[in-house]
N, C-alpha and C positions, 0 to 999 in steps of 0.2 A: 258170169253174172247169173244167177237164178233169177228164174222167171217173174216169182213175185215182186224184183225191184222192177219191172217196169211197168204197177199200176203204180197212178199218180197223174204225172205229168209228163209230156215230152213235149219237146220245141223243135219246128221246123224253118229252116231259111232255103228261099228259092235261087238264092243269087250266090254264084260263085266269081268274086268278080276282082279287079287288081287294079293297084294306082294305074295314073292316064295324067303324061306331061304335055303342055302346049306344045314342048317344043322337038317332043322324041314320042314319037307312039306307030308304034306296027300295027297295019289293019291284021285282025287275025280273023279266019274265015273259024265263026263257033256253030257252022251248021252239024258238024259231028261230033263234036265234044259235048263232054259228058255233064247232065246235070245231076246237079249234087245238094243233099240234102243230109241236113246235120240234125242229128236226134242228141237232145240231152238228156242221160236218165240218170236221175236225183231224184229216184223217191224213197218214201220214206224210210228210214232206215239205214239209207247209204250214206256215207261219209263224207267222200266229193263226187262231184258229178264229172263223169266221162264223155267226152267228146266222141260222139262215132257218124261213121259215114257212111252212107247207103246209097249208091251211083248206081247208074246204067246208062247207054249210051244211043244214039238214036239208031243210031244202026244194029243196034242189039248183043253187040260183041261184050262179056263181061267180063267186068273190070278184074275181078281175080278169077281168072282158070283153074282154081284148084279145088279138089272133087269136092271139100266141105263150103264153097262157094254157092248160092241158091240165086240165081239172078233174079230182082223184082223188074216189074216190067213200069210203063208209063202209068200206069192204071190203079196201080197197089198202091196204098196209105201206108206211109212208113207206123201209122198208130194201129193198133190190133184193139179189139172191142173187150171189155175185162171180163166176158163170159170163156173166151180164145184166146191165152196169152201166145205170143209166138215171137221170139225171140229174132231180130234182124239179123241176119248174117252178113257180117265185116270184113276186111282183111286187115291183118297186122297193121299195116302201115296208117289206118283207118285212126289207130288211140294214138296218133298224136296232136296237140292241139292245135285248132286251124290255123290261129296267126306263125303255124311253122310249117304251114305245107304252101306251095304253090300254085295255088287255085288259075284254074282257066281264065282269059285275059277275054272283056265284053271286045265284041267286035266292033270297032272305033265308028264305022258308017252307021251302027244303031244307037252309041253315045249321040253320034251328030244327032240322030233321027231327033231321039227322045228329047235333046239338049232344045232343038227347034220349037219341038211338040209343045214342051214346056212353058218356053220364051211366048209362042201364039198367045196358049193358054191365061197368062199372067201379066202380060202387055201388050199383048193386041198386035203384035208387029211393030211393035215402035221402040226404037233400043231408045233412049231418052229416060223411056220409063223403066228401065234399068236402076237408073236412079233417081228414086221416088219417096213420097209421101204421103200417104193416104188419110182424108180427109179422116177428123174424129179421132186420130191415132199421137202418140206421143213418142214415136218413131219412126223412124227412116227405115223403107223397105226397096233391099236393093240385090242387085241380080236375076237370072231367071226364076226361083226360089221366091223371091221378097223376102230373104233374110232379113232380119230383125238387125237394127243398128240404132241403139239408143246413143243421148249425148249424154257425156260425163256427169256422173250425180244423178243419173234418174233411174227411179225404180226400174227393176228390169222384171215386167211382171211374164210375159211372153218368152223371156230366153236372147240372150244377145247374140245371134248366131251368126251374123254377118264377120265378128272375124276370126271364127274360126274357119271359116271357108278362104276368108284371105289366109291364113296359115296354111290350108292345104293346098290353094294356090300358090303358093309361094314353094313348098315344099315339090312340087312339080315344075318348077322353073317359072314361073309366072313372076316378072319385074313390074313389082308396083309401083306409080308416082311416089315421090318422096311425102306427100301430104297425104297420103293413103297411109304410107308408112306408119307416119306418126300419130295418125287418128287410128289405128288399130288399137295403140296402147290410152289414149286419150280420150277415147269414145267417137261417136258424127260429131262431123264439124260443123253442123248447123242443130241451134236450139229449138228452132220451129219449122212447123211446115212453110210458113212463107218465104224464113231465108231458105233453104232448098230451093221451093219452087222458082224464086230469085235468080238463084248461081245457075239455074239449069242453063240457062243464056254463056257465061260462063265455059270455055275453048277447053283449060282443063276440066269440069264436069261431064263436056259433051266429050273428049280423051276417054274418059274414066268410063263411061256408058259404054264406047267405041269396044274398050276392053273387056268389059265383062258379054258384050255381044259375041267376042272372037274367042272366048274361055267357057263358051255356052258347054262343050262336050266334058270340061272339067267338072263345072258346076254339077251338069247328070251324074257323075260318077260321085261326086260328093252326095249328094241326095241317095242316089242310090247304096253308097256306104253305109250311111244315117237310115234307110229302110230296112237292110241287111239287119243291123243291130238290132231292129226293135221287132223284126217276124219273131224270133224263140220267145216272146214276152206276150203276142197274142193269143196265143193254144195256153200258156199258163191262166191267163184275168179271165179262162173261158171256161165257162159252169162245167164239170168234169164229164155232164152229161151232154154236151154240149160241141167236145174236145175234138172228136172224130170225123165231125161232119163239118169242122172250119178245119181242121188239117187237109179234109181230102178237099175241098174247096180252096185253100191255100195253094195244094198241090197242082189243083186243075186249071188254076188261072197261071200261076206260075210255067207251067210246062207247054205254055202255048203261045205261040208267036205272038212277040205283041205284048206279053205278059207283063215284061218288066216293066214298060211304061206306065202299063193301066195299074198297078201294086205302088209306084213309086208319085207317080200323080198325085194318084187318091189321098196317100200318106201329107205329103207336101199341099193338099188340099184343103184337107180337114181333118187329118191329122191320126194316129195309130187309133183310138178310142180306146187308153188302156185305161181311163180313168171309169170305172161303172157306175161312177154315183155324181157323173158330170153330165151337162149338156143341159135341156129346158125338160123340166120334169122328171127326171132321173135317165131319161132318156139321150145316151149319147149320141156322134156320127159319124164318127170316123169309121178306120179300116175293120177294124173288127168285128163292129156293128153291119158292117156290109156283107163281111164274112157269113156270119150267124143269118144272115135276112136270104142268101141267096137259097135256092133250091140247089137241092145234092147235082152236083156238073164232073162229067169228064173233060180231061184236057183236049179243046179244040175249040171253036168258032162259038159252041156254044155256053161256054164257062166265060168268053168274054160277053157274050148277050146278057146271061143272066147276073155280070157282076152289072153289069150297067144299070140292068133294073133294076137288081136291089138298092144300089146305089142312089137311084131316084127315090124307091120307096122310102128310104131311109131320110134323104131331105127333105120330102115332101110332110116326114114326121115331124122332123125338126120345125119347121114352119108352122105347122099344126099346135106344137105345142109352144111357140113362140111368143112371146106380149104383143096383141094386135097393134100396139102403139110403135115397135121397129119396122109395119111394114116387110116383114123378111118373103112376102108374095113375090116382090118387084124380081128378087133375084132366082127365082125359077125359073124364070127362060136360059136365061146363063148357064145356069147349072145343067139344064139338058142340053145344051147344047155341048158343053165338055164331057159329061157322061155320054154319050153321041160317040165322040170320037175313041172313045173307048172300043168298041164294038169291031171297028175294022184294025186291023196287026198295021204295023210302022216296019 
């Protein structure tokens, strides 16, 4: 590949990570396995875009031994600045695409972790609210997540996302109630927040909460799938001037203990921010925006500090530029107190 295909764009993903069944799963110890990072280069000029991988391992051992091999270290940005083109060194095995390699399996105690982390985050410790309703809303949010669960015939302006996660639950061995079942293809089985709030009384309701409490480590891995997908789409909606210093900030939070959670939260929180001409005054707040807001960080203790703050600065904009009349002040404290937990590794 000549050097000039790789101004443009490239996309980076922090997570190398593999289905996770309730009822079969190996703890894997991934203190030595390798993380992995997938450059797409599709610029302009090229035809299709090639999948390549760029690995190292923590113990520094490289991944191909052979003399045209250049090992990057934790530190290197897989992106090179367009004054310095430099070409990443691959191995063969590297140009196949990812849904056909075997990627390293998360190690099942940091699924739990994160799966928990989550659950606190979104319901307070109360599995109940597993399945829930939130005042103001014309859908059911249910699991650690609060996927999205509209009833039959209603706009689905948010994304119906609650059954695709029972599809991947299911697809990992997860036996769902028969009324689960059939509300997959029929939508939630309550019209309103009241009948919800109602059935929570309800032996099968409180069952059904039961299980998505004990399927918390699936649901992370689902979330963390749906994170996966959306990192190569950040560095592209990113001003080209812009590109280098959310990759190595991508990289820096990613490759530090802890990482996955506080990338996969955020996302699940408030969301990627690929939209740029969203949010209150053209100002977004998602993951991206977080990106872009932090100061330049290497991977350690301190890229989780500075994502947290940016993170605050960036909601503290949103409120800012919010209509005094939603009161969006009340939920600041909230909000630092989950950006908080960020800071310390799980």
């Amino acid at each position: 590949m000549k050097t000039q295909t790789l101004i443009g764009l490239a996309a980076v993903t922090m997570f190398s990570l593999s289905a996770c069944s309730q009822h079969k799963n190996t703890p894997v110890n991934s203190s030595r396995s390798a993380k992995q990072y997938y450059v797409n280069a599709a610029a302009a000029g090229m035809k299709k875009p090639v999948p390549q991988r760029v690995s190292y391992s923590h113990t520094q051992t490289p991944v191909n031994t052979s003399p045209t091999y250049r090992r990057p270290t934790p530190q290197r940005s897989v992106y090179q600045s367009p004054k310095r083109m430099v070409q990443p060194m691959v191995s063969r095995s590297a140009q196949r695409p990812y849904a056909q390699r075997n990627p390293a399996q998360v190690n099942l105690k940091e699924l739990y972790a994160i799966g928990e982390k989550i659950f606190q985050n979104e319901s307070g410790g109360e599995i109940i609210k597993l399945v829930h309703w939130n005042k103001r809303e014309d859908f059911a949010s249910m699991g650690i997540g609060h996927f999205t669960w509209y009833p039959a015939g209603r706009r689905t302006r948010y994304g119906n996302t609650f059954p695709g996660l029972l599809d991947y639950m299911q697809r990992r061995g997860v036996k769902l109630p028969a009324w689960v079942q059939r509300a997959r293809f029929e939508g939630a089985p309550w019209r309103t927040r009241r009948e919800l709030m109602n059935a929570k009384s309800d032996p099968k309701v409180r069952q059904f909460a039961q299980l998505l409490y004990d399927t918390r480590h699936i649901q992370a891995q689902y979330i963390m799938d749906r994170a996966m997908r959306a990192m190569p789409r950040l560095v592209k909606k990113t001003p080209p001037h812009l590109r280098e210093h959310v990759a190595n900030n991508l990289n820096a939070v990613a490759n530090t203990p802890g990482g996955r959670y506080v990338l996969i939260d955020y996302v699940n929180f408030k969301g990627e921010g690929l939209n740029r001409h969203g949010g209150y005054k053209g100002h977004n707040w998602g993951l991206l925006q977080v990106l872009e807001e932090m100061n330049p960080s290497q991977p350690g203790a301190q890229a989780l500090n500075q994502f947290a703050d940016a993170a605050m600065r960036v909601l503290e904009r949103r409120v800012a530029n919010s209509d005094p009349r939603r009161n969006e002040r009340k939920w600041l404290a909230g909000w630092r107190n989950r950006t908080n937990t960020y800071r310390t590794p799980i």
